[in-house]
C-alpha positions in Angstrom: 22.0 -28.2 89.4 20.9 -31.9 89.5 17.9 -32.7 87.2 15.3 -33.3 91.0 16.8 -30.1 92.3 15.9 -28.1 89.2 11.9 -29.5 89.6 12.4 -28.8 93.1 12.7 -25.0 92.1 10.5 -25.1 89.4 7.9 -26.2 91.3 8.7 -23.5 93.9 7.4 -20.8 91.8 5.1 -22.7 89.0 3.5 -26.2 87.5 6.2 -28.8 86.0 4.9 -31.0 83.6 7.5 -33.9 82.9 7.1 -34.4 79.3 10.5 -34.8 78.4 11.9 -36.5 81.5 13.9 -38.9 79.8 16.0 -36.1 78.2 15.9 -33.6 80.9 13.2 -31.4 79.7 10.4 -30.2 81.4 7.6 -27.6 80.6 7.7 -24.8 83.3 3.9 -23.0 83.8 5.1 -19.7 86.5 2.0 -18.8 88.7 -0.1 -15.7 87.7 0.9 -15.9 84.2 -1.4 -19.1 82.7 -0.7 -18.5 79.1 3.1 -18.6 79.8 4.8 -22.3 78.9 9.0 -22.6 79.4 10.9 -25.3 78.0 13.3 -25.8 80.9 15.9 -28.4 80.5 19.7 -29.3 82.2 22.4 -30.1 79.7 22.7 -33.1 77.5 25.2 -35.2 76.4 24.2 -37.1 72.8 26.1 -39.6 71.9 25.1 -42.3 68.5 23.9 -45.7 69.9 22.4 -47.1 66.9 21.2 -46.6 63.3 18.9 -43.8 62.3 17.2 -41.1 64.2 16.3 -42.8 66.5 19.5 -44.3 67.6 20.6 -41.2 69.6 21.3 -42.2 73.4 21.1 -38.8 75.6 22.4 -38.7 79.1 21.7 -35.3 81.6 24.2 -33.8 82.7 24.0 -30.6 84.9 27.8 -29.9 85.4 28.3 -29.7 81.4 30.1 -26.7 80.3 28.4 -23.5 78.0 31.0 -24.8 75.6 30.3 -28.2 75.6 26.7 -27.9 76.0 26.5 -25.2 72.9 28.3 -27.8 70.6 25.6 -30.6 70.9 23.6 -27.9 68.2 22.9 -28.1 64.8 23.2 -24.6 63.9 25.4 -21.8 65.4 22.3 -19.6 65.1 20.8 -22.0 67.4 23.8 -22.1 69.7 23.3 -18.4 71.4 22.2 -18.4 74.8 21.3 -15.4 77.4 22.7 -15.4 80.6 19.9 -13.8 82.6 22.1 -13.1 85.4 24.6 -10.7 83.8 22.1 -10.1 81.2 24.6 -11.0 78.2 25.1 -12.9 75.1 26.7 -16.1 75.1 28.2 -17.1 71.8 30.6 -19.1 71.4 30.5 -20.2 68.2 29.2 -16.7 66.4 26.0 -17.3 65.7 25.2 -13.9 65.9 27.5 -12.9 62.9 26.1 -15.5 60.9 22.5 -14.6 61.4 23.3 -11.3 60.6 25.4 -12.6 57.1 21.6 -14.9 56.5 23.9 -17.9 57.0 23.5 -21.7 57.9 26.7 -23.3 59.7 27.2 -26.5 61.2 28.5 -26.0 64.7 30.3 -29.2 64.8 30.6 -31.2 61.8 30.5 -34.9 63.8 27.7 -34.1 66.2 25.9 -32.4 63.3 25.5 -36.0 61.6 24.5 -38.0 64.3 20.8 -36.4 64.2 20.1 -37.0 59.9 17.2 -35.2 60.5 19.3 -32.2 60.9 19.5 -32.2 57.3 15.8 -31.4 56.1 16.0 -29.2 59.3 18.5 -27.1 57.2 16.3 -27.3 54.4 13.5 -25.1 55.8 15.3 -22.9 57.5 16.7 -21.9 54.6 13.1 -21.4 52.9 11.8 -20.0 56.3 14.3 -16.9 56.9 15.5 -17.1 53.2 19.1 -18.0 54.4 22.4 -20.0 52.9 23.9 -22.5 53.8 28.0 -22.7 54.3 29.4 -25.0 51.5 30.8 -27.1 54.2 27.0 -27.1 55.6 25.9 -28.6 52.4 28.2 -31.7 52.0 27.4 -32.5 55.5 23.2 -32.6 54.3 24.8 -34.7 51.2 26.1 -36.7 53.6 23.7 -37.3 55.6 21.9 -40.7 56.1 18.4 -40.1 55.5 17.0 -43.7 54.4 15.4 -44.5 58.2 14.3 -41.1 58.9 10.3 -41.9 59.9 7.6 -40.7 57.7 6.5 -38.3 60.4 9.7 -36.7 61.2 9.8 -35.9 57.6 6.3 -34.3 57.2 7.0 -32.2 60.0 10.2 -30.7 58.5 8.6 -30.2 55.4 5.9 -28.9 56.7 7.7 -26.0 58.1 9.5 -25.3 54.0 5.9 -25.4 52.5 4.0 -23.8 55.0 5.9 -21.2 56.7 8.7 -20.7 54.1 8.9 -16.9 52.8 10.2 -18.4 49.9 9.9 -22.2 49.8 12.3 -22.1 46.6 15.0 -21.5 48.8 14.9 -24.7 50.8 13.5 -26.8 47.3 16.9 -25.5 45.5 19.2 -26.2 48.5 17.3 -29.5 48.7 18.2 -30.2 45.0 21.9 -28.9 45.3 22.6 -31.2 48.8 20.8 -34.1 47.5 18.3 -34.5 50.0 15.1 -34.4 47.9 16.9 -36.9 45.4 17.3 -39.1 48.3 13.6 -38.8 50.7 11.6 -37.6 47.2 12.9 -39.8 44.3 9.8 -39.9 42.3 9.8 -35.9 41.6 13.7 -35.0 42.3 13.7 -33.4 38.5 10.8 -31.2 39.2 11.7 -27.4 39.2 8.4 -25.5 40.4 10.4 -23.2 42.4 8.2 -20.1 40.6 4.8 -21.6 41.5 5.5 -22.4 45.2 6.4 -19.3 46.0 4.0 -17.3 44.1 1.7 -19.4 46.5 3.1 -18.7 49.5 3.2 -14.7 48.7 -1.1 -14.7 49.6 -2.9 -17.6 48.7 -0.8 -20.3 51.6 -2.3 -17.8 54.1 -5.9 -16.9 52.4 -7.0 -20.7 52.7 -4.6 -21.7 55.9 -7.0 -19.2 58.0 -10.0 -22.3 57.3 -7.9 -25.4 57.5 -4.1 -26.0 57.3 -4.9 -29.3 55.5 -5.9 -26.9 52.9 -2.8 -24.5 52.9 -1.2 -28.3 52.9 -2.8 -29.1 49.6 -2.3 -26.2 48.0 1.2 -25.8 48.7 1.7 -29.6 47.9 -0.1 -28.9 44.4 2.3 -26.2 43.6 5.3 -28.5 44.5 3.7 -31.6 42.5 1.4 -30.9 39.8 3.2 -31.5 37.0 4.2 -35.1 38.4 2.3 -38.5 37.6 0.1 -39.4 39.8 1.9 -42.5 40.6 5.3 -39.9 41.7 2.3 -38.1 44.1 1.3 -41.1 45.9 4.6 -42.0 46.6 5.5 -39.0 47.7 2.3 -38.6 50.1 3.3 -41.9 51.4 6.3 -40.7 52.2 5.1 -38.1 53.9 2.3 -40.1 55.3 -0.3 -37.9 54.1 -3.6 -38.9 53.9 -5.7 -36.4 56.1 -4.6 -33.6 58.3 -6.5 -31.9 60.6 -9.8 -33.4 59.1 -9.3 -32.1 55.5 -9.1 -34.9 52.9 -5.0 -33.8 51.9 -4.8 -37.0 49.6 -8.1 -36.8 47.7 -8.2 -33.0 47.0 -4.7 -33.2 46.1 -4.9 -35.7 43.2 -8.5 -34.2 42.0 -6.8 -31.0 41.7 -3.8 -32.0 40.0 -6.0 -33.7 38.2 -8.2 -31.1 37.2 -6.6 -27.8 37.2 -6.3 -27.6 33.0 -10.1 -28.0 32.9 -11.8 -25.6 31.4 -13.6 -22.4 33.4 -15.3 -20.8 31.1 -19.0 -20.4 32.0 -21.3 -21.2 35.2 -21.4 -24.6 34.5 -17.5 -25.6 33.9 -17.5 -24.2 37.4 -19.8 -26.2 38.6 -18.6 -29.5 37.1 -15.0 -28.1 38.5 -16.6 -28.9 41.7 -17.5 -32.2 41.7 -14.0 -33.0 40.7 -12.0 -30.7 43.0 -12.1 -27.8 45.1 -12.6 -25.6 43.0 -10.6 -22.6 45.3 -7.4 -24.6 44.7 -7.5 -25.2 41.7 -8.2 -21.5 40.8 -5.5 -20.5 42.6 -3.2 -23.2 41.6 -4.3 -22.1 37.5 -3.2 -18.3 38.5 0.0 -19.5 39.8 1.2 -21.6 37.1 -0.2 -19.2 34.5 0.9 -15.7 36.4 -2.2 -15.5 35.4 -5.5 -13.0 37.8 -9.0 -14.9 38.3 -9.6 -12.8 40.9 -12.9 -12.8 39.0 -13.7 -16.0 38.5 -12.9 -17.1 42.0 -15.6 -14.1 43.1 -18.0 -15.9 40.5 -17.6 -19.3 41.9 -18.2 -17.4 45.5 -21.4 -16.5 44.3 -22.3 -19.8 42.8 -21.6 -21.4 46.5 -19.0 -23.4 44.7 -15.2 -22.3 45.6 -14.9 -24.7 48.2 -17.9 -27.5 48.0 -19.9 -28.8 45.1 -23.9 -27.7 44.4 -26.1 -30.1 46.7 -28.1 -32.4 44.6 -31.8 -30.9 44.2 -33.2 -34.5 43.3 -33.0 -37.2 46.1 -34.0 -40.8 46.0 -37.1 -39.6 48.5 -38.2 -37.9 45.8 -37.9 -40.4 42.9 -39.6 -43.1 45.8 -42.8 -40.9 45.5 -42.8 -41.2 42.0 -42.7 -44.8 42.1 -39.6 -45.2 41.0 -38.0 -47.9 42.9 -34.5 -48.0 44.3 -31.6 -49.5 42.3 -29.7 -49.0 38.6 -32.3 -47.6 37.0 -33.0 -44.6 40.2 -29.0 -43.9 40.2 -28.9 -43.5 36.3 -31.8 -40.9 36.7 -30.3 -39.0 39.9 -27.0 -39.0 37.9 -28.8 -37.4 34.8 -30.5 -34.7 36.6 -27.9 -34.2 38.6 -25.7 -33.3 35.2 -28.3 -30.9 34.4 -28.4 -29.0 37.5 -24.3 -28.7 37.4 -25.1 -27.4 33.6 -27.5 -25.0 34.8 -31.1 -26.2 32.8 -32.1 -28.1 36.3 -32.7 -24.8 39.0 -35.2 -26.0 40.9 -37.0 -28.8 43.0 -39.7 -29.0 40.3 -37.5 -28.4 37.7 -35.8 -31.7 38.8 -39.2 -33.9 39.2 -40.4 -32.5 35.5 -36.7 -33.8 34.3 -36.6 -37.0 36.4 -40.5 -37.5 34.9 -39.4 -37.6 31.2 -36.5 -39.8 32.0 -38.3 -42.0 33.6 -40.8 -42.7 30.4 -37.7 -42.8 28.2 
């Protein structure tokens, strides 16, 4: 039906919300069921207009056939529809067999590469339902013209391999094999941490995702990177245009813990110094990882320190060093600094501990 005749309906038995007008989508809310949201959209026609992902011109067109309208796809697996009247697969291109054989096919191989973002969208599916990828797929990701794909487009795809792959190595290797991480990740095309990433996303990706996913993004992101410079990281957060997400600090956390994840853990107070360089709940679980290594208890014994995810408060303030008479500037950071060093090494407990300290600094 024509794209105001299908509102019409829609809004017969629901709210429309018109958030894809321009390409004939529209998100369908039926009454009595508020939680329910429908993508609801007429067929498309796709046709290249101009470089890059973006240069896709799309055109509605409600008298499109099944056939055509399944070959504007990526993915035969994504090319199955339901008739709800006769209650019945559509599938003209056999998606269903190749889901069942755990395999990626291009539906058509010219309307495949007119969307390069296709390409990375390969990538995690393979690491998402641990799936291959047709040889034929593959040279048409090496093909692929990924140099104006936006920053964003790509953190989202990648996003999806690190953070809800089974087994991210899947999509890393095919990534590696089709070129594609060569090509959008230059700086750390070489690096094979296939072992660590997925070790990560067998417990920990989920243990720290349930407080913030900019942390599950870190983590994963230190698996993937940590053995790179840190020159090859920043690039390839740029790339990604990482800095925060969610209101975690990705960028910062992420270099400290690259950074510091060799440091060594040994008593109370490495722990505690771990903290003011890192979190210190990454970069135990990053160290287990690369080390197939349990610190099960020492992650238990930075709980109890009140250090696994944020360093010791300071127990000497400049209020304090004020009432002493100690004025502000150099000379009040230096001592703040040096008490501060003994607190994180454990002589400094206390409030008065911390004056007595700050006191023989002072005359010193």
């Amino acid at each position: 039906m024509p794209q105001e005749e299908l509102v019409r309906v829609l809004r017969k038995t629901g709210a429309v919300s018109e958030v894809g007008r321009s390409f004939g989508v529209y998100k369908w809310r039926p009454r009595g069921a508020p939680d329910l949201s429908v993508d609801v959209s007429i067929p498309r026609r796709d046709s290249k207009a101009g470089p890059g992902h973006r240069g896709i011109a799309v055109v509605g067109d409600p008298d499109m056939t099944i056939a055509e309208a399944a070959r504007r796809r990526d993915l035969t697996i994504n090319a199955m529809m339901w008739d709800v009247t006769a209650r019945a697969l559509v599938d003209p291109h056999r998606g269903r067999d190749d889901l069942q054989a755990g395999l990626l096919r291009a539906v058509d191989e010219q309307t495949f590469l007119e969307d390069p973002l296709r390409a990375l969208r390969v990538v995690q599916f393979a690491a998402r339902f641990d799936m291959k990828a047709d040889p034929a797929l593959v040279e048409l990701c090496r093909r692929a013209d990924l140099h104006e794909l936006p920053a964003e487009r790509i953190q989202g795809e990648w996003g999806k391999l690190l953070l809800k792959g089974a087994r991210p190595s899947v999509g890393l290797r095919l990534g590696r094999e089709a070129d594609i991480v060569a090509r959008v990740f230059p700086e750390v095309a070489t690096l094979d941490t296939d072992r660590v990433v997925d070790a990560l996303a067998a417990g920990p990706r989920a243990a720290v995702a349930a407080g913030s996913e900019g942390r599950a993004w870190t983590l994963m992101l230190a698996g993937w990177l940590h053995p790179a410079d840190p020159a090859a990281v920043l690039a390839t957060l740029d790339r990604l245009w990482l800095h925060t997400f969610g209101g975690y600090a990705v960028r910062e956390q992420l270099e400290g813990v690259i950074r510091a994840w060799r440091d060594p853990i040994a008593t109370d107070a490495d722990l505690r110094r771990l903290s003011t360089r890192a979190e210190v709940w990454l970069v135990l679980l990053l160290r287990a990882a690369v080390q197939d290594a349990d610190l099960s208890a020492t992650i238990g014994r930075a709980t109890e320190l009140g250090v696994l995810t944020e360093r010791p408060a300071p127990l000497l303030l400049g209020r304090h060093l004020q009432k002493l008479g100690i004025a502000d500037g150099p000379h009040m950071g230096r001592i703040l600094a040096a008490v501060y060093d003994r607190q994180l090494a454990g002589t400094v407990t206390d409030l008065d501990g911390a004056l007595a300290a700050a006191r023989q600094l002072a005359s010193t």
